[in-house]
PALUM-896778 format. One record per residue (C-alpha): residue number from 1; residue in one letter; x, y, z. Coordinates in pm, 1 decimal, decimal comma, always signed. Example, Ala and Ser with C-alpha at 12.3 -4.5 7.8 and 13.67 -1.06 7.14 Angstrom:
! PALUM-896778
1; A; +1230,0; -450,0; +780,0
2; S; +1367,0; -106,0; +714,0
//
This chain:
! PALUM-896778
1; X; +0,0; +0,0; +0,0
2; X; +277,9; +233,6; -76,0
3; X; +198,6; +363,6; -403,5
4; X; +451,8; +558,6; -635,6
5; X; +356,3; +740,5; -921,7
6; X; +697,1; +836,0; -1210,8
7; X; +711,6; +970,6; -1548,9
8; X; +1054,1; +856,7; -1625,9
9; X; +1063,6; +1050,8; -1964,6
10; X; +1091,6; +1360,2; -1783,9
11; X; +1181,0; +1263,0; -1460,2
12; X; +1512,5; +1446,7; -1292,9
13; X; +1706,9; +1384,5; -1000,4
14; X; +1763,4; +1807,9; -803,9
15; X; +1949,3; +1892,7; -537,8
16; X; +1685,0; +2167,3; -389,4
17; X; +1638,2; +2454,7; -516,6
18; X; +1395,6; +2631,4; -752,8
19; X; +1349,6; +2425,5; -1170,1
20; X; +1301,8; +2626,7; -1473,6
21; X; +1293,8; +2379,5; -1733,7
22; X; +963,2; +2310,4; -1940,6
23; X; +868,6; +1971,8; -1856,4
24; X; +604,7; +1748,7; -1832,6
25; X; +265,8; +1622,6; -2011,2
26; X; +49,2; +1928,9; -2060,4
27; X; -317,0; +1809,5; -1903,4
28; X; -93,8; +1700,2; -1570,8
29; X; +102,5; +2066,8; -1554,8
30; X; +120,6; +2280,2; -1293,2
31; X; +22,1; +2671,5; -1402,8
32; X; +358,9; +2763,7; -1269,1
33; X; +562,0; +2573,8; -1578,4
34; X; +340,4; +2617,8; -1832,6
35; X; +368,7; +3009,2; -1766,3
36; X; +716,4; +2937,6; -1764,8
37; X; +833,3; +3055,4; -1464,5
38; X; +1069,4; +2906,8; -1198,0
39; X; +934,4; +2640,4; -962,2
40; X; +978,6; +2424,9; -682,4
41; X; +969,7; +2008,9; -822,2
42; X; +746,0; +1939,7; -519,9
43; X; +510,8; +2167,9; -529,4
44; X; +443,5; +2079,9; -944,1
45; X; +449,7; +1712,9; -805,2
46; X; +154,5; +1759,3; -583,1
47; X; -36,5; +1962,1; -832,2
48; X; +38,0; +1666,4; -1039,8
49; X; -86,6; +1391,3; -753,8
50; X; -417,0; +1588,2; -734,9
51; X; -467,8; +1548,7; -1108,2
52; X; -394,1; +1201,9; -1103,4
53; X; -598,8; +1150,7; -758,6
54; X; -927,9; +1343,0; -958,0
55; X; -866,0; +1120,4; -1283,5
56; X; -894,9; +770,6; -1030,1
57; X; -1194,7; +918,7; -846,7
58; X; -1423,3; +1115,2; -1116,1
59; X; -1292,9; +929,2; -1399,8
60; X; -1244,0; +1206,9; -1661,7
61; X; -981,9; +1548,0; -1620,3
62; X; -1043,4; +1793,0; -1440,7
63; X; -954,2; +2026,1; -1690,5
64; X; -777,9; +2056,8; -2018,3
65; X; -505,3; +2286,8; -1938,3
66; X; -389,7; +2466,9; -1566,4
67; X; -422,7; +2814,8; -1753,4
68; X; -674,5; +3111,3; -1721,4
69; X; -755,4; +3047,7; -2094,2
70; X; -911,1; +2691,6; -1957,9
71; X; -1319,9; +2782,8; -1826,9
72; X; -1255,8; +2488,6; -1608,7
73; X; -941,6; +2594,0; -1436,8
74; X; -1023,7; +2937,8; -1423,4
75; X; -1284,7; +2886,8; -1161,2
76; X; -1013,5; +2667,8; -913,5
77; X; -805,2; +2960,9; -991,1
78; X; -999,4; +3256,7; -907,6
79; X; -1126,5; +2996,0; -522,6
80; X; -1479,7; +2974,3; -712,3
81; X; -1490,9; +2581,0; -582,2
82; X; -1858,9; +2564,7; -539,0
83; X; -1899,7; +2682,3; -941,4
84; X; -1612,7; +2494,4; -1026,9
85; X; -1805,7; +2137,8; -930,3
86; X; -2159,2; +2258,0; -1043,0
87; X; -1988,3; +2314,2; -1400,1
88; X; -1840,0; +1991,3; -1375,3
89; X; -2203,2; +1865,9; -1300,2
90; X; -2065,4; +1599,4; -994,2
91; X; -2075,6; +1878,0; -643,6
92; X; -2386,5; +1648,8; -488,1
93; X; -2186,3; +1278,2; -600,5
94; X; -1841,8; +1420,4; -385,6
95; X; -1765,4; +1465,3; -28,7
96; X; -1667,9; +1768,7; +80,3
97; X; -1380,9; +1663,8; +232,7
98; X; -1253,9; +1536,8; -147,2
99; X; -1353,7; +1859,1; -294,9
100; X; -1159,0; +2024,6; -69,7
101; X; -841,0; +1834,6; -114,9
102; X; -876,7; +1859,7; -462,6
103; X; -926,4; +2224,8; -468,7
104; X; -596,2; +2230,1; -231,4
105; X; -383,9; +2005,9; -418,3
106; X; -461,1; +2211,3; -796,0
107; X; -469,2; +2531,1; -611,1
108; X; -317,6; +2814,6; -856,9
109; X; -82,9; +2914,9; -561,7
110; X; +139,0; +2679,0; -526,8
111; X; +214,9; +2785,2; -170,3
112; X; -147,6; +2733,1; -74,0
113; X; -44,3; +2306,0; -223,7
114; X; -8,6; +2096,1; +114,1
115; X; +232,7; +1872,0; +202,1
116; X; +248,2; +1486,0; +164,0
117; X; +229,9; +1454,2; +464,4
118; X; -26,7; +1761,9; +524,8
119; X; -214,6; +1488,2; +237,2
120; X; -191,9; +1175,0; +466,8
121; X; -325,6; +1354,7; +737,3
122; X; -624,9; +1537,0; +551,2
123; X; -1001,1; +1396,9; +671,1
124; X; -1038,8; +1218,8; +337,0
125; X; -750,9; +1011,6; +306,1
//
């Protein structure tokens, strides 16, 4: 029950420290890279997890792209979570506590992403 998740084609091995490289598969991208700005590899990671954690729950993507351009993303962007899951039609099917780690982990401010272990320790899991 110790589940990793890799995407060796663009995986890197860091040191610390703020990335600036343009990496990754689009639909799983944190805003943060594909604005192409400097970033910290955990913080993408978890924005990552959460898209990969919505895919195994809801079965489809949360959105198409992490950008302002997306009508999808711009509501988790701009903290408009209840119109976010009535446009995605499923806010009565989900617990709250989901939602809200959902909302968390593809938050546009990637200091507002928890922790793994902030993750483990969240009422849903």
């Amino acid at each position: 029950m110790n589940l990793k998740v890799a995407d060796f084609g663009f995986a890197t091995y860091t040191h610390g420290g703020k990335l600036f490289s343009y990496r990754g598969t689009k639909t799983y991208m944190a805003p943060e890279i594909r604005s192409q700005k400097e970033y910290d590899g955990h913080k993408v990671d978890i924005f990552s997890l959460g898209v990969i954690l919505f895919i195994s729950v809801m079965g489809i993507f949360p959105f198409l792209n992490a950008d302002l351009s997306d009508p999808y993303y711009r509501h988790i962007a701009a903290k408009s979570h209840d119109s976010y899951w009535l446009k995605m039609g499923v806010s009565r099917q989900l617990s709250q506590e989901f939602r809200d780690l959902i909302m968390m982990m593809l938050s546009l401010d990637s200091d507002e992403r928890p922790t793994v272990d902030e993750i483990r320790n969240h009422p849903w899991m």
